[in-house]
Gaussian input, Z-matrix of N, CA and C with variables (Angstrom, degrees):
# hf/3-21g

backbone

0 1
 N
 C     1     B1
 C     2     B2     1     A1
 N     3     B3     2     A2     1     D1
 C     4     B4     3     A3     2     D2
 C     5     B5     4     A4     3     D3
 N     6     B6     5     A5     4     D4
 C     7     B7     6     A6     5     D5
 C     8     B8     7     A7     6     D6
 N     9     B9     8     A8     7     D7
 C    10    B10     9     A9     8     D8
 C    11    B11    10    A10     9     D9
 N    12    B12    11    A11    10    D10
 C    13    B13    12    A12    11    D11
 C    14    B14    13    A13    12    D12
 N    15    B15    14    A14    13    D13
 C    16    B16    15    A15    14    D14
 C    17    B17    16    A16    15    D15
 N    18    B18    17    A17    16    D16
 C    19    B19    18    A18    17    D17
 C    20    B20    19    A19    18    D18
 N    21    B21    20    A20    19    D19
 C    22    B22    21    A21    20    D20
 C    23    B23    22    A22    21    D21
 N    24    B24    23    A23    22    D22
 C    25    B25    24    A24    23    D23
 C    26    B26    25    A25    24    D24
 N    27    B27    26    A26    25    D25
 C    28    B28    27    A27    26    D26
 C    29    B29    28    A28    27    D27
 N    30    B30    29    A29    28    D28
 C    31    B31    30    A30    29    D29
 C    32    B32    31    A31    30    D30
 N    33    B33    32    A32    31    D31
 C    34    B34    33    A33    32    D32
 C    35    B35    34    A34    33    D33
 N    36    B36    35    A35    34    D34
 C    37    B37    36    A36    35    D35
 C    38    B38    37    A37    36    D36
 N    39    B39    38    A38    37    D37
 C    40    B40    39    A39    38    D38
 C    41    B41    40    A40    39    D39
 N    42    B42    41    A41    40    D40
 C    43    B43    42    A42    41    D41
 C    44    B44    43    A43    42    D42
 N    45    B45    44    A44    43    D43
 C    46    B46    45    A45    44    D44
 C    47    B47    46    A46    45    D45
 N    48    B48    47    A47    46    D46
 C    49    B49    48    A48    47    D47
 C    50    B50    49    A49    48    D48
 N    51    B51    50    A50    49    D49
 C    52    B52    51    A51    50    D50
 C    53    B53    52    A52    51    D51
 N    54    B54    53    A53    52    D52
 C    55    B55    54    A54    53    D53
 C    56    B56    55    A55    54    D54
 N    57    B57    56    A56    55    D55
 C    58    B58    57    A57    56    D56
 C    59    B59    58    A58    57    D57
 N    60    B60    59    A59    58    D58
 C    61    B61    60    A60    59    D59
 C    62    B62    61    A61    60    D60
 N    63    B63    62    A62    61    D61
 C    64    B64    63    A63    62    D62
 C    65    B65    64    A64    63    D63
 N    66    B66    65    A65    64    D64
 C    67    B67    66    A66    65    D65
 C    68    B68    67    A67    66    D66
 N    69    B69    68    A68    67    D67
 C    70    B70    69    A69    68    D68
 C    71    B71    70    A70    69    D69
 N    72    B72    71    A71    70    D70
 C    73    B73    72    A72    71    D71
 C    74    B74    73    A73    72    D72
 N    75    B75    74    A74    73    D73
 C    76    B76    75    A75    74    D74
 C    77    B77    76    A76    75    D75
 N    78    B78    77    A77    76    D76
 C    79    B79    78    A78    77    D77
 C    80    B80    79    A79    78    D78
 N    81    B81    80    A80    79    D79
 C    82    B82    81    A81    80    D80
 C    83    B83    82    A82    81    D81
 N    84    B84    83    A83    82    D82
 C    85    B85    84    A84    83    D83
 C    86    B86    85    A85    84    D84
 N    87    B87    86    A86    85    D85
 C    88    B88    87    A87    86    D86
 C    89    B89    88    A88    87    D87
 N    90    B90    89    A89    88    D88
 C    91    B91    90    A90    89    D89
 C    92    B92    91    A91    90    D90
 N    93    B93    92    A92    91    D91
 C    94    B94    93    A93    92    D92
 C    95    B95    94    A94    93    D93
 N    96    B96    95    A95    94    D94
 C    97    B97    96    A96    95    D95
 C    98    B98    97    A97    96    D96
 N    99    B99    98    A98    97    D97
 C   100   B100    99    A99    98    D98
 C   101   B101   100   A100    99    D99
 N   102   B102   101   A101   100   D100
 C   103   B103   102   A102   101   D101
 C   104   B104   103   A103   102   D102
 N   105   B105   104   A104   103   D103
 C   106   B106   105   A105   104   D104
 C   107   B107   106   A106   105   D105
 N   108   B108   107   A107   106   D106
 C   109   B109   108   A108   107   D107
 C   110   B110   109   A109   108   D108
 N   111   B111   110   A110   109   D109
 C   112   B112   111   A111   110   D110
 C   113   B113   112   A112   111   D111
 N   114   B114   113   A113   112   D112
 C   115   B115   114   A114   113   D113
 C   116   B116   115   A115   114   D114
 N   117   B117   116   A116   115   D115
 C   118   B118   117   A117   116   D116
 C   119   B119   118   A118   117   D117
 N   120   B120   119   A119   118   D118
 C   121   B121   120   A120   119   D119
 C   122   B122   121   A121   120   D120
 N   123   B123   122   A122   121   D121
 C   124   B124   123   A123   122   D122
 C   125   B125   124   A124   123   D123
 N   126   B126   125   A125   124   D124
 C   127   B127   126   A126   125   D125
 C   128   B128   127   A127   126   D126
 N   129   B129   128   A128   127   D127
 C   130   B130   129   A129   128   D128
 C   131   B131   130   A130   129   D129
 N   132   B132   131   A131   130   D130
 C   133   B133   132   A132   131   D131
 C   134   B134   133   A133   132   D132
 N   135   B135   134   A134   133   D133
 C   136   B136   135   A135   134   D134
 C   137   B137   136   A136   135   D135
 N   138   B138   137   A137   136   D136
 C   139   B139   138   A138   137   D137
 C   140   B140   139   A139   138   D138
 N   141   B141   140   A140   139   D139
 C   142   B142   141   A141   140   D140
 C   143   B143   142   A142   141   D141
 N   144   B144   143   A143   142   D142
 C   145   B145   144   A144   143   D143
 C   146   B146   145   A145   144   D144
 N   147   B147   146   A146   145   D145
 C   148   B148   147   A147   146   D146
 C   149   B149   148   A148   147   D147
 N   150   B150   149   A149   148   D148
 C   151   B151   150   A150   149   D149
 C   152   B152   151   A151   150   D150
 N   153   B153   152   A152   151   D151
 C   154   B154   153   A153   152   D152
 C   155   B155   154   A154   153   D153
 N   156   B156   155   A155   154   D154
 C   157   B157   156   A156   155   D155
 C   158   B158   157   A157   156   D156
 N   159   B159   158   A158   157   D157
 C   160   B160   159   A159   158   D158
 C   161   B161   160   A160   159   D159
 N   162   B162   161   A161   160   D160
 C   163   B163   162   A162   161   D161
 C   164   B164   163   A163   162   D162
 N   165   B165   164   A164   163   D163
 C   166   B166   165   A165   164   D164
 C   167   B167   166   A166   165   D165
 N   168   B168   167   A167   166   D166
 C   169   B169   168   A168   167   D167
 C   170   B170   169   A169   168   D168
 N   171   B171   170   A170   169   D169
 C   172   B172   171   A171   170   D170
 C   173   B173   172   A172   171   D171
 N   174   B174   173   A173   172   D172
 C   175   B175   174   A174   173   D173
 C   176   B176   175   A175   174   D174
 N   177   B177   176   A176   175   D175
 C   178   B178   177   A177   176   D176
 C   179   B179   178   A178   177   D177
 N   180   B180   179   A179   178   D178
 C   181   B181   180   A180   179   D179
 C   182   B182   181   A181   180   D180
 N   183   B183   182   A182   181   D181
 C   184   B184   183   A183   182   D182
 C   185   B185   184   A184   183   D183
 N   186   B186   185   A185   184   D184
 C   187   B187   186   A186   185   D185
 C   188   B188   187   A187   186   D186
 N   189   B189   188   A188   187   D187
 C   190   B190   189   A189   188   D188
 C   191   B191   190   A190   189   D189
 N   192   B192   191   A191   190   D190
 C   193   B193   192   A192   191   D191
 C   194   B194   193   A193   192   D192
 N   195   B195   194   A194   193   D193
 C   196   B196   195   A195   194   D194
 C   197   B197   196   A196   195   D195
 N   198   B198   197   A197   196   D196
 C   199   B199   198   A198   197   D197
 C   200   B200   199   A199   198   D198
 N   201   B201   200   A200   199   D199
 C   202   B202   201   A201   200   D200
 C   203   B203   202   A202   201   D201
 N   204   B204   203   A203   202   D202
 C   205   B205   204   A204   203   D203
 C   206   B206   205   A205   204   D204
 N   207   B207   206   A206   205   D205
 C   208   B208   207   A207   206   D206
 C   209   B209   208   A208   207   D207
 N   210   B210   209   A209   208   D208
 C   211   B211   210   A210   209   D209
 C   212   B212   211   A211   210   D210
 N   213   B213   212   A212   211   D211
 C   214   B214   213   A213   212   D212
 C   215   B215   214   A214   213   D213
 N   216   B216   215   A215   214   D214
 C   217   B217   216   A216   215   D215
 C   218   B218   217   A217   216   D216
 N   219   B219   218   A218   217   D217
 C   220   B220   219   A219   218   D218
 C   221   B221   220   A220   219   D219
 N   222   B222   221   A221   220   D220
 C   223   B223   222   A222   221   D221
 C   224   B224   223   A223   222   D222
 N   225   B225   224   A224   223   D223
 C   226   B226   225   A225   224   D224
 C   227   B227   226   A226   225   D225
 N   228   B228   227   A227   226   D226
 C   229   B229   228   A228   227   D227
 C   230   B230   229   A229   228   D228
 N   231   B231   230   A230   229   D229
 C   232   B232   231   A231   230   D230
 C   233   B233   232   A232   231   D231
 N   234   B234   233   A233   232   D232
 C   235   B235   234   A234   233   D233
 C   236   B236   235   A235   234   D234
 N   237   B237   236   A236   235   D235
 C   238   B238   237   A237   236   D236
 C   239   B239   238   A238   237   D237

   B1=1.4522
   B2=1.5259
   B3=1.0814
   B4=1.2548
   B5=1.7718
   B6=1.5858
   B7=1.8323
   B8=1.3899
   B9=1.2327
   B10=1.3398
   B11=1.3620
   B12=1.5030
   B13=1.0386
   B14=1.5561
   B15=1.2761
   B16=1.7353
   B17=1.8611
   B18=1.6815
   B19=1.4378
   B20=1.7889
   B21=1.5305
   B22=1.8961
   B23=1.7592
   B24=1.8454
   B25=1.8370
   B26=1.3050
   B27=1.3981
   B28=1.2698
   B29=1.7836
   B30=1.3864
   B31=1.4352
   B32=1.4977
   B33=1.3967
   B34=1.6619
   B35=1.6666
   B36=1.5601
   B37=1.8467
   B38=1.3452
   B39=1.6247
   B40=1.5328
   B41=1.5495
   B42=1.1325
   B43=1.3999
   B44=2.4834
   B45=1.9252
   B46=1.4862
   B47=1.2056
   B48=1.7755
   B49=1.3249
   B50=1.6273
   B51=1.2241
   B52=1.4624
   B53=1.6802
   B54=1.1106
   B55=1.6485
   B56=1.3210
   B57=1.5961
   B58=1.2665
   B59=1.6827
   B60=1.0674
   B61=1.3967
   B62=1.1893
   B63=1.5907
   B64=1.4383
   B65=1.8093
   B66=1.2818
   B67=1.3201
   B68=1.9555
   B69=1.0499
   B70=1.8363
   B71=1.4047
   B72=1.3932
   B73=1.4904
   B74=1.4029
   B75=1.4646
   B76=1.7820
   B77=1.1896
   B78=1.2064
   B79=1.7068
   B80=1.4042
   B81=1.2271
   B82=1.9560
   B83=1.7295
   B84=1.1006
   B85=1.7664
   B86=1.8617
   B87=1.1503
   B88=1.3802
   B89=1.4287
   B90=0.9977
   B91=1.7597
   B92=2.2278
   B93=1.0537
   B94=1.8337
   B95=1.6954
   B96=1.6233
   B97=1.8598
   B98=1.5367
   B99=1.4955
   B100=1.6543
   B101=1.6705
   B102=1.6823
   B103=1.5410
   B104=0.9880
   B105=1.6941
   B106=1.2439
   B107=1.2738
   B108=1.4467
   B109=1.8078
   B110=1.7059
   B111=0.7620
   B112=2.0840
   B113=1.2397
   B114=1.3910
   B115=1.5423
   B116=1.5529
   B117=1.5917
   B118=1.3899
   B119=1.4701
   B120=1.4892
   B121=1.5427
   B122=1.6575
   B123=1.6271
   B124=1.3615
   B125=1.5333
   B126=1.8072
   B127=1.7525
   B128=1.8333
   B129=1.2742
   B130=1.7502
   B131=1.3242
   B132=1.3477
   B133=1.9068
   B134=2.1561
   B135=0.8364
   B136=1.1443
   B137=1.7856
   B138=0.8144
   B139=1.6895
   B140=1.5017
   B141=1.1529
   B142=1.6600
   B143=1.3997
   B144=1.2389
   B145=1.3635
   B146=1.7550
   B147=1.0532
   B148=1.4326
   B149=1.6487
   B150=1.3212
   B151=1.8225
   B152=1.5780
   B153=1.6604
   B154=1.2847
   B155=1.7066
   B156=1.2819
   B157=1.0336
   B158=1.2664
   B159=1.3992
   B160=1.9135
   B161=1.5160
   B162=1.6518
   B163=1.3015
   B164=2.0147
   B165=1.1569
   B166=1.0943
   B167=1.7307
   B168=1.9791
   B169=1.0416
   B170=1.9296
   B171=1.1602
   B172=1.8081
   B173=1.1385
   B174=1.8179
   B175=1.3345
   B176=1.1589
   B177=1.3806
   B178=1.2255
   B179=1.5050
   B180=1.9299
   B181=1.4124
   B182=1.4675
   B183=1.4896
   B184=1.8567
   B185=1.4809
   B186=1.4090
   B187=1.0962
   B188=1.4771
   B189=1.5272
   B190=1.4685
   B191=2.1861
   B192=1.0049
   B193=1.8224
   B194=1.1514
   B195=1.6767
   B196=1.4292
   B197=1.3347
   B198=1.6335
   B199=1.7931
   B200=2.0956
   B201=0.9913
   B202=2.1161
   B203=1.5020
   B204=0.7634
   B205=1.8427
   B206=1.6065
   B207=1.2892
   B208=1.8091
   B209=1.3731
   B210=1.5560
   B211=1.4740
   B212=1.2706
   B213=1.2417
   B214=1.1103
   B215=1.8360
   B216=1.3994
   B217=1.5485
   B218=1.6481
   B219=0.8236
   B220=1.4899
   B221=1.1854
   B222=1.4926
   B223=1.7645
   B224=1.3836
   B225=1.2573
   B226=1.4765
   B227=1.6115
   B228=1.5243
   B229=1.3373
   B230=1.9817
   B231=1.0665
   B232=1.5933
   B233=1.8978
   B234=0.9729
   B235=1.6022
   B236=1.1533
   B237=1.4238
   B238=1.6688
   B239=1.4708
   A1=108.68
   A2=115.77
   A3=137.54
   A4=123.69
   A5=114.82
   A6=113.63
   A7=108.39
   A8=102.63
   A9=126.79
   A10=135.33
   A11=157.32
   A12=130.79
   A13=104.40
   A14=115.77
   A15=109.33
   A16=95.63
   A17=84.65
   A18=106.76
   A19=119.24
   A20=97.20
   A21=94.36
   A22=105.16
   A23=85.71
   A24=109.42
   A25=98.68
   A26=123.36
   A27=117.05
   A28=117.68
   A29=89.16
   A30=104.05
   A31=121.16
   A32=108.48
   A33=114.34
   A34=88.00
   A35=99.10
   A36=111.74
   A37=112.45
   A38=130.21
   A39=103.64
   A40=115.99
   A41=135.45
   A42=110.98
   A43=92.23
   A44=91.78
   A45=87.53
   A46=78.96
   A47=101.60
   A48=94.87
   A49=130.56
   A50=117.22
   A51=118.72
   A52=116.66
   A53=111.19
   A54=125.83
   A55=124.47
   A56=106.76
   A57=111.03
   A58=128.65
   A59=130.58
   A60=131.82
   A61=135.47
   A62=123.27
   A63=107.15
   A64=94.80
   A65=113.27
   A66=118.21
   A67=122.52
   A68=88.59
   A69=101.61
   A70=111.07
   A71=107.69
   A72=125.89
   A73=104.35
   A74=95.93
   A75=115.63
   A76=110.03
   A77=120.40
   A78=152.31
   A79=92.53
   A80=115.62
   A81=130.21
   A82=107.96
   A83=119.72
   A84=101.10
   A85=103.92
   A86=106.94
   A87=110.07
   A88=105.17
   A89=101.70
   A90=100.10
   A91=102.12
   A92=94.47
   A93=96.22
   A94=92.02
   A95=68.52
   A96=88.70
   A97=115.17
   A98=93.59
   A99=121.30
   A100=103.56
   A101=118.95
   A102=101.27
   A103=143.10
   A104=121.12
   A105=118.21
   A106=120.17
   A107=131.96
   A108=131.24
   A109=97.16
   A110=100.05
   A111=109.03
   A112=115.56
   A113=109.60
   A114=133.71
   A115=96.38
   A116=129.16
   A117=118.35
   A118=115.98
   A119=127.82
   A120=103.66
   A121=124.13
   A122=109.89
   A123=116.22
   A124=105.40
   A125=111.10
   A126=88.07
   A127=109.65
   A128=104.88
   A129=107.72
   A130=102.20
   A131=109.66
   A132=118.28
   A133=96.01
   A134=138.53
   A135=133.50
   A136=98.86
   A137=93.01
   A138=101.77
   A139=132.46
   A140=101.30
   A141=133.10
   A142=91.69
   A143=125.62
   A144=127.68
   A145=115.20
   A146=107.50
   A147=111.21
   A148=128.68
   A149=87.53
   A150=97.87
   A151=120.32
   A152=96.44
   A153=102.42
   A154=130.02
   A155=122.35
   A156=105.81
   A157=119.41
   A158=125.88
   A159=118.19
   A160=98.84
   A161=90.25
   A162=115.11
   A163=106.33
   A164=127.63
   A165=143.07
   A166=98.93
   A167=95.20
   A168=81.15
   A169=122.86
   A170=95.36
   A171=120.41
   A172=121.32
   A173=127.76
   A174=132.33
   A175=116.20
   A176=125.57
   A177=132.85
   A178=121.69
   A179=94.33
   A180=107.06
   A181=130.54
   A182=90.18
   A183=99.33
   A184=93.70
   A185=144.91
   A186=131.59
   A187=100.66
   A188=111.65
   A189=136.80
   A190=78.58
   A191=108.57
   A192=105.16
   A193=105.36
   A194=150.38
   A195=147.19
   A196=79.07
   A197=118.21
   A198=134.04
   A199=82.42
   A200=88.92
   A201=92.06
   A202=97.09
   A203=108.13
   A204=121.86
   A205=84.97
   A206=120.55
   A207=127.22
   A208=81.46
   A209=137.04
   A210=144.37
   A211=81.08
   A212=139.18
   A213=147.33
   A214=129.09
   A215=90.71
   A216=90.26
   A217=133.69
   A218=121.50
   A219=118.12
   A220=137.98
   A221=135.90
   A222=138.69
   A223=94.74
   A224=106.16
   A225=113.42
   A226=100.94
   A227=109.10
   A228=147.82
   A229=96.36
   A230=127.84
   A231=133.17
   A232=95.81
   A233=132.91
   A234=111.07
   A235=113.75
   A236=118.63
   A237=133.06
   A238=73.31
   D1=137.90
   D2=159.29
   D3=-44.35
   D4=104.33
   D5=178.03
   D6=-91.49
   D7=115.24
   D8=-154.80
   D9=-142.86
   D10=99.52
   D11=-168.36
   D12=-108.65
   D13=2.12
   D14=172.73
   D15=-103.38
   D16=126.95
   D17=172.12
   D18=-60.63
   D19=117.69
   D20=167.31
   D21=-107.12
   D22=133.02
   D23=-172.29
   D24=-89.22
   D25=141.14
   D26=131.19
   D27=-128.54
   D28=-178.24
   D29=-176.36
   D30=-163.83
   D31=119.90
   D32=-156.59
   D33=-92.27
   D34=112.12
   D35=152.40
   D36=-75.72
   D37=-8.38
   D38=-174.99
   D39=175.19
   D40=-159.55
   D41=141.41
   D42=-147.54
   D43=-157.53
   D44=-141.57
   D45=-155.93
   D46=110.54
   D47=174.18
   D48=77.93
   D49=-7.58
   D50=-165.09
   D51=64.27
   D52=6.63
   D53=-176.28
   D54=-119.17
   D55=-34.81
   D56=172.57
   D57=-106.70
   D58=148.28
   D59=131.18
   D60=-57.74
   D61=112.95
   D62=-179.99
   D63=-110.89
   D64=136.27
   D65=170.65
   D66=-167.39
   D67=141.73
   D68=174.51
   D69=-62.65
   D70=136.10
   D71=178.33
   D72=-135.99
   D73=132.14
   D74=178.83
   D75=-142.05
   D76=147.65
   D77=-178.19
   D78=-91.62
   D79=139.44
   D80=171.10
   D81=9.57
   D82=16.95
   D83=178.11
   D84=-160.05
   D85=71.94
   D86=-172.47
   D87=-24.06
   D88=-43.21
   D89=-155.29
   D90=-61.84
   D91=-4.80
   D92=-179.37
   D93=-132.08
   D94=113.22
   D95=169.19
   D96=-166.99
   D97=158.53
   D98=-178.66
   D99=-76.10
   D100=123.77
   D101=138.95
   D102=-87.94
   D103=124.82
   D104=179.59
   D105=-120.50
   D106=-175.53
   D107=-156.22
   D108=-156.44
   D109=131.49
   D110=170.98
   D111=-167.06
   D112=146.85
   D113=174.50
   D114=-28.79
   D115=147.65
   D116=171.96
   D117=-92.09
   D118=11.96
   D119=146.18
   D120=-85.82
   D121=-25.50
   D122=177.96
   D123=-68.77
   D124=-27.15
   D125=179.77
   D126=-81.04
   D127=-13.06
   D128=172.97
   D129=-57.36
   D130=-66.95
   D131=-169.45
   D132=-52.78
   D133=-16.19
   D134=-158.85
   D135=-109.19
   D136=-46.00
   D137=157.18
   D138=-49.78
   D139=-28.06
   D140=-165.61
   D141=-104.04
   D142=-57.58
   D143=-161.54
   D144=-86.29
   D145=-17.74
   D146=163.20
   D147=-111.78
   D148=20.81
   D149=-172.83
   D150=28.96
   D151=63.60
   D152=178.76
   D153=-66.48
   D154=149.62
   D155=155.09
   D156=-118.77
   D157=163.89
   D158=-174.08
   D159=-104.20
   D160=138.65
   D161=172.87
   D162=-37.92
   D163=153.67
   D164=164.09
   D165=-79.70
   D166=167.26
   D167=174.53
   D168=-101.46
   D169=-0.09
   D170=154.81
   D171=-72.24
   D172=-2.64
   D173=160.47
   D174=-113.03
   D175=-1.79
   D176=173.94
   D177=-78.71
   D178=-50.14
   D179=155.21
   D180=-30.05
   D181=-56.32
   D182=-166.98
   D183=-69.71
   D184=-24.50
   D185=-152.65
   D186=-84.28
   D187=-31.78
   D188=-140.29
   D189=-96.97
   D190=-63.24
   D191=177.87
   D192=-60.40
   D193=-19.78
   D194=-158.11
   D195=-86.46
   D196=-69.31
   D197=-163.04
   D198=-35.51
   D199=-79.99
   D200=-164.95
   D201=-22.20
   D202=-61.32
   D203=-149.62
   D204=-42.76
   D205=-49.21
   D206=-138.33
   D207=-85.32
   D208=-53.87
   D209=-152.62
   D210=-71.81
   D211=-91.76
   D212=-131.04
   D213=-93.92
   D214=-20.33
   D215=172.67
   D216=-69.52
   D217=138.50
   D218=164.28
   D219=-59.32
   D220=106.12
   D221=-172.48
   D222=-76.76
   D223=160.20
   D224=160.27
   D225=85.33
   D226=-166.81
   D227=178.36
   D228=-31.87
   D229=87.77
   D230=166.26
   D231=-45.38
   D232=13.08
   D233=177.09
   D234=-124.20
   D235=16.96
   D236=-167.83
   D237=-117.62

């Protein structure tokens, strides 16, 4: 296990194949994260090895409304 006092998130979007895990991994700020995919004993051992904890499902949300915001919002001039 990992000595550590900054929390690592994850959160499984899916899997792939019947073989894989596909899921987001973040360092102290769920809301910023990598996607990644692995065999499901290497994502166990990786789980294990970074003393993960899983996203909630009230942090998943926010991650899931942050994602909208970025796709979909408008830069610039609010009157376009």
């Amino acid at each position: 296990m990992l000595e550590t006092a900054i929390t690592r998130y994850v959160r499984v979007t899916g899997t792939k194949a019947e073989r894989f895990v596909e899921f987001d991994f973040a360092i102290g700020d769920p809301d910023v994260y990598v996607e990644l995919i692995l065999p499901f004993i290497q994502f166990r051992q990786f789980c294990e090895q970074q003393a993960i904890v899983f996203m909630t499902d009230e942090q998943a949300s926010q991650v899931d409304l942050d994602r909208l915001k970025w796709r979909y919002s408008q830069h610039g001039d609010s009157e376009h």
